[in-house]
C-alpha positions in Angstrom: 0.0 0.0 0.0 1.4 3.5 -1.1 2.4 5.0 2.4 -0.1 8.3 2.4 0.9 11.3 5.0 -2.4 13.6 6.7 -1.0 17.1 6.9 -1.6 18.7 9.3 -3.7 21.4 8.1 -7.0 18.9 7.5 -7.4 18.7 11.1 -5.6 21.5 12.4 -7.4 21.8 15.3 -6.2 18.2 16.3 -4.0 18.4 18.8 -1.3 16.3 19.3 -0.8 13.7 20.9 -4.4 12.9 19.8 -3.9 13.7 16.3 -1.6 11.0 15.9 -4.6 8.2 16.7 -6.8 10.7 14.9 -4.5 10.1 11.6 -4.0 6.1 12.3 -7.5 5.4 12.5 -8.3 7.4 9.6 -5.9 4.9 8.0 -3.1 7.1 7.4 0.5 6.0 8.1 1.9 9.4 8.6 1.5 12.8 9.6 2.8 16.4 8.4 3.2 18.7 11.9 2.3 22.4 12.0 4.9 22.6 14.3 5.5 26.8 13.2 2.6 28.9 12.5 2.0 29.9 8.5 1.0 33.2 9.8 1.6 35.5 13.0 -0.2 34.3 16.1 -1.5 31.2 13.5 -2.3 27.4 14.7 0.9 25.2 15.8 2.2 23.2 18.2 5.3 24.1 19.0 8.3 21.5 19.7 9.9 21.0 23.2 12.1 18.3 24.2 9.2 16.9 26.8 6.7 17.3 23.9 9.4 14.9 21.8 9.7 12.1 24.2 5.8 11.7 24.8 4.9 12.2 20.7 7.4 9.7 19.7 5.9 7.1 22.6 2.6 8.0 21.3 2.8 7.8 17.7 4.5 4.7 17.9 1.4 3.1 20.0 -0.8 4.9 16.7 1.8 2.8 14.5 2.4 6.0 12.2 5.4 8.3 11.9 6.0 11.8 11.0 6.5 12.9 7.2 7.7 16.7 7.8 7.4 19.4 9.6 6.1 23.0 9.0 5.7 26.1 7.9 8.8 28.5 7.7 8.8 31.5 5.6 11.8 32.4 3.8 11.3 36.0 4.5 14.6 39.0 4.3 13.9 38.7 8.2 14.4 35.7 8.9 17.4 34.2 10.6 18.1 30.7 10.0 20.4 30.1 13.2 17.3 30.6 15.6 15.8 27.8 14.2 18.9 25.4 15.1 17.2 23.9 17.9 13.8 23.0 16.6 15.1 21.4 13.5 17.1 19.0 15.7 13.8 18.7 17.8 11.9 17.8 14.9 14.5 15.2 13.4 14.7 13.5 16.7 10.7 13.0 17.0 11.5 11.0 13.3 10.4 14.1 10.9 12.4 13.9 7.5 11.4 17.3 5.6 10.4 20.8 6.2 7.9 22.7 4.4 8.5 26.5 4.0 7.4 29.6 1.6 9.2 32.0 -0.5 8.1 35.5 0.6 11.1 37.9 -0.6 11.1 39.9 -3.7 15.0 39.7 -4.1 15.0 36.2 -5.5 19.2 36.2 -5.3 18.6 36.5 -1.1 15.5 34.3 -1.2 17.9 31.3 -3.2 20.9 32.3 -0.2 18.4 32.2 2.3 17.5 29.0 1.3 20.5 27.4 0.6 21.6 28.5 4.4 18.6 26.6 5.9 19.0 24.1 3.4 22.5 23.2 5.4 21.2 23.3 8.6 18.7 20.9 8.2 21.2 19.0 6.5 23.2 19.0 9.3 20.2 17.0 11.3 19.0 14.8 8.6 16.3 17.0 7.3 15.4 18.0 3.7 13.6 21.0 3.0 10.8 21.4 0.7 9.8 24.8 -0.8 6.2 25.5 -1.5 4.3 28.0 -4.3 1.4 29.9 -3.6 -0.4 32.0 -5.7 -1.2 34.5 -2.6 2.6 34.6 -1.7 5.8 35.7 -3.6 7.4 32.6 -4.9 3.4 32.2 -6.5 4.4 29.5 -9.3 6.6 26.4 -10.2 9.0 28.3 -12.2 10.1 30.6 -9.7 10.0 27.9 -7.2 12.4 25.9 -9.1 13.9 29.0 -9.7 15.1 29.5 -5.8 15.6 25.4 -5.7 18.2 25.3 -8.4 20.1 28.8 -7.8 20.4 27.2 -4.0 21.2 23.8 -5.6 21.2 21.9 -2.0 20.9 18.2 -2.7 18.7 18.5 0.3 16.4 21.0 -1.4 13.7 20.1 -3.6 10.1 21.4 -4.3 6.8 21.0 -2.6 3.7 20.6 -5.2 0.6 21.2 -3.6 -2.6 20.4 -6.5 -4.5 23.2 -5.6 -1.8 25.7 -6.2 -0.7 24.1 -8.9 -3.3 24.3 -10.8 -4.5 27.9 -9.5 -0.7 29.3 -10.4 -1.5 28.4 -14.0 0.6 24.9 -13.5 0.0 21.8 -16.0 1.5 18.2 -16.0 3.5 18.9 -19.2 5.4 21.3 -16.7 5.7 18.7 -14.0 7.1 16.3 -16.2 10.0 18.8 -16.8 11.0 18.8 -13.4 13.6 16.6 -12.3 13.2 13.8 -10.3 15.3 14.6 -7.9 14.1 18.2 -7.4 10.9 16.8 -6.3 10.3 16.4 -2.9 6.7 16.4 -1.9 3.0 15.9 -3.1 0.2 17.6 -1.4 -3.3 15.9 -2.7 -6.7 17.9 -3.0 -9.5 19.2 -5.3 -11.2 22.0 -5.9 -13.7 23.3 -9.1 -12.2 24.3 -11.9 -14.1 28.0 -11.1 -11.2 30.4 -9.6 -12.0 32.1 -6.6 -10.2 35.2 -7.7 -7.6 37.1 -5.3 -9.9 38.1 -2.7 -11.2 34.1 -2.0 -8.0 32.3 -3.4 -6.9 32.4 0.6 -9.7 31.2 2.5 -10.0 28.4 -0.5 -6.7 27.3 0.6 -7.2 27.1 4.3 -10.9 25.6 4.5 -12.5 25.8 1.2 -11.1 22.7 -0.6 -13.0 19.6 -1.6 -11.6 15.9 -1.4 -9.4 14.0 -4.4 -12.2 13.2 -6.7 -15.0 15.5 -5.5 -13.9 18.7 -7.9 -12.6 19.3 -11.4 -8.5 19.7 -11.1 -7.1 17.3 -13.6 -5.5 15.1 -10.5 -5.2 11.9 -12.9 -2.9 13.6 -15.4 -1.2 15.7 -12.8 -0.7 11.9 -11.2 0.7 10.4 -14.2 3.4 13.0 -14.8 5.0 12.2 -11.1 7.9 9.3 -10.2 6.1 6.4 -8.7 8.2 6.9 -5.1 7.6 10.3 -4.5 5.9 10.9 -0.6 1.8 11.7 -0.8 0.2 13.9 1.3 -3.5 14.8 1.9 -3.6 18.4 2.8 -7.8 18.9 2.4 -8.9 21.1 4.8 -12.8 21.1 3.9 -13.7 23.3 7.5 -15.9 25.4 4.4 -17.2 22.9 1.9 -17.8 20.1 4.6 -19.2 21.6 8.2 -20.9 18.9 8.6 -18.2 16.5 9.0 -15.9 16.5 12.4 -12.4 15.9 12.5 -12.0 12.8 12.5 -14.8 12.1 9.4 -12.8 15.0 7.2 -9.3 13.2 7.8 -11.1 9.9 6.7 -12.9 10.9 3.8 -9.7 12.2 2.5 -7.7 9.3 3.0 -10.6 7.0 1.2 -10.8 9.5 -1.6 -6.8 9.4 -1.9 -6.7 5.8 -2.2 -9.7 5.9 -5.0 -7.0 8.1 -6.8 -4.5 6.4 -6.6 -6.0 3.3 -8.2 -5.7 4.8 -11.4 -2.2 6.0 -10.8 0.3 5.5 -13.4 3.5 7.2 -12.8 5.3 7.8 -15.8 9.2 7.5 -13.7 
């Protein structure tokens, strides 16, 4: 069975330790941590060595492990050393990647920037995948594999979430392009084909997206244009589209409509 990852945003009012049994019994075998908040004074739950000890007992009694970690901005403010200790946190509770942004209009600092935190993770066994988003700076693949190949870390690789993927303007004829070894990560979704325009684009991403099959985003040929080992997540936070549904039904239904997906899947590497 292809290993599939619940990030963290789904759910993210689950609160570990619970959201590790939350993300087991939804039949997940891993889980994406919010660890940083994606905005100031946004959802996480911060690492401490105490909180390490007790997650690592308690995902192991789930039986699932941790995928990455996130979210990090790349901003001109930010200063990679402070961030020495949590990264070593975060590869001791198991993590293997971190998920940040691009949010600096000087591309030649964003790609240093990078590259710098790109070597600290390295230094703890952490990769470090950079996501697009229309609503931020680095808003499309070709500027995020921009920043990745100007760093060129062999550590450093790209995150592809579908939603922003196809919302940046993003086909599978450019996926294919990519290397294989620039990618790093796979974040699975749907959404209507309708855009939301700049003013909704936001609050689509946070709690207005629909489960792998229930919209219109051409997920089979975006699929089909992917290597065949690359890591799956199932970042579908439906808060929006699905009230109706608690926590744990939300983080099921999008695990059962990621498996229906992936039936059809036929990588082309």
């Amino acid at each position: 069975m292809i290993p599939l990852s619940l990030a963290h945003l789904t759910v993210l009012d689950a609160a570990p330790p619970a959201f590790f049994d939350l993300a087991a019994q939804a039949g997940y075998q891993k889980v994406g941590l919010r660890v940083f908040p994606a905005v100031p004074g946004g959802v996480c739950y911060p690492l401490s060595r105490p909180a390490v000890i007790d997650w690592r007992r308690r995902m192991a009694d789930a039986g699932v492990g941790v995928h990455d970690v996130e979210f990090l901005s790349v901003a001109p403010q930010l200063r990679v050393d402070d961030y020495t200790a949590s990264l070593a946190l975060a590869a001791e509770l198991g993590a293997r990647r971190l998920s940040v942004s691009g949010d600096d209009t000087d591309f030649g600092r964003l790609a240093d920037n990078f590259g710098t935190l790109c070597d600290l993770a390295a230094g703890v066994g952490l990769g470090v995948d950079l996501e697009f988003m229309r609503f931020r700076i680095v808003g499309t693949l070709p500027q995020a594999l921009a920043i990745v190949t100007r760093a060129a870390r062999p550590n450093g690789k790209l995150l592809v979430d579908m939603l922003h993927l196809y919302r940046s303007g993003g086909t599978a004829a450019m996926l294919r392009e990519i290397p294989t070894a620039l990618l790093g990560s796979i974040q699975l979704c749907d959404a209507p084909l309708k855009d939301p325009t700049d003013a909704g684009i936001t609050g689509e991403a946070r709690q207005g997206r629909l489960f792998p099959g229930e919209g219109e985003l051409p997920l089979k040929d975006y699929m089909d244009a992917l290597p065949a080992d690359i890591p799956l997540s199932v970042e579908a936070p439906a808060g929006n589209t699905h009230p109706e549904l608690g926590l744990p039904q939300r983080a099921a239904r999008a695990c059962a409509a990621s498996r229906e997906l992936l039936k059809s899947w036929r990588p082309s590497r």
